[in-house]
VOBA-335498 format. One line per 5 residues: their letters; for each residue x, y, z of C-alpha. Coordinates in steps of 0.02 Angstrom, whole numbers, plus 50000, padded with zeros to 5 digits. Last residue first. Layout:
<recs>
a = X Y Z | ...
</recs>
This chain:
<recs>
xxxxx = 46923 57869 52761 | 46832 57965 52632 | 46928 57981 52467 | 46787 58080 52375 | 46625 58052 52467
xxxxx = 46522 58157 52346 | 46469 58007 52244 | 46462 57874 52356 | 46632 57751 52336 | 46638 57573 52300
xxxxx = 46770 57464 52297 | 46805 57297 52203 | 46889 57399 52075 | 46884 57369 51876 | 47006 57267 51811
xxxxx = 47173 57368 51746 | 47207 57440 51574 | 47025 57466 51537 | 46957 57325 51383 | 46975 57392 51218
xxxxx = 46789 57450 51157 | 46702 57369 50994 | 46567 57484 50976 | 46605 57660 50934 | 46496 57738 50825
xxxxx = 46373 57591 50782 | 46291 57444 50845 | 46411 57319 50763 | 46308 57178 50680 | 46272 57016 50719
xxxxx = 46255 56838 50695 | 46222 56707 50817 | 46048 56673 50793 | 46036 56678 50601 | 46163 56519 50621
xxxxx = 46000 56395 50578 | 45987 56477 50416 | 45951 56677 50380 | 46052 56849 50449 | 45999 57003 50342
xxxxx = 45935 57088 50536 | 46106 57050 50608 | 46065 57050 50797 | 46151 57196 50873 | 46315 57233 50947
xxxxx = 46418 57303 51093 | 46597 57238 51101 | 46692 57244 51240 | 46859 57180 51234 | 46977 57039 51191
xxxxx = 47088 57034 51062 | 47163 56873 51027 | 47203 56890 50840 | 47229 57070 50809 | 47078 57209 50777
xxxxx = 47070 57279 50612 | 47086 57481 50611 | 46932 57552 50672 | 46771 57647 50612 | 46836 57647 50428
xxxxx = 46790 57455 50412 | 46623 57431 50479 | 46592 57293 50591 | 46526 57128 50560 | 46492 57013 50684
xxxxx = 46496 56822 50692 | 46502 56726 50866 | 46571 56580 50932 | 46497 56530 51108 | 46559 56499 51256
xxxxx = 46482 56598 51350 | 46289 56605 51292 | 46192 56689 51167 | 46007 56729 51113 | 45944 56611 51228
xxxxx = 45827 56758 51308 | 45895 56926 51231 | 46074 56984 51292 | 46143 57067 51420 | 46325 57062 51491
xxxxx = 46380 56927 51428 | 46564 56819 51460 | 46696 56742 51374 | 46584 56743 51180 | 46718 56688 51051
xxxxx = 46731 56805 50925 | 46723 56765 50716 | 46757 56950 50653 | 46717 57012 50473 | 46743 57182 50421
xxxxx = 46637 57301 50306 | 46680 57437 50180 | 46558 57572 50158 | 46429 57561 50013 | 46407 57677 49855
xxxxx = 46479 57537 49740 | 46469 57380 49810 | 46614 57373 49965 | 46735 57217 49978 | 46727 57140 50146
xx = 46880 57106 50239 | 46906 56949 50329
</recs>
């Protein structure tokens, strides 16, 4: 859902996301699972499709109130919901400075 801007204020989007996995969070702040509210602002991406999935970096929603509060947030800023890479990332690992050892 797109937000309508006041005057002087940057338009906002809505996302309801479904939480598949966390990276970090804040004690019981969120779990897998979850559903989650974020709003992102609109010029910094084009809408996202239904089903995206990705990696989104946020913080909590500091105008959030009501027993929700917990599970709102707000995009961090610059560049914060990321597509996920094309292919997982790999089970190896290599020093730096060992190139392609074999």
């Amino acid at each position: 859902m797109q937000v309508p801007p006041d005057q002087g204020e940057r338009s906002e989007v809505l996302y309801r996301m479904k939480v598949l996995s966390v990276l970090r969070s804040s004690p019981s702040r969120v779990n897998p699972g979850n559903t989650i509210a974020v709003c992102a602002d609109a010029s910094s991406k084009a809408s996202l499709p239904p089903g995206w999935i990705g990696v989104a970096y946020l913080n909590p929603d500091p105008k959030a109130s009501g027993p929700e509060a917990r599970r709102q947030f707000i995009a961090a800023g610059g560049d914060t919901l990321k597509e996920n890479p094309p292919t997982p990332p790999s089970a190896t690992y290599t020093r730096p400075g060992q190139g392609d050892a074999q």
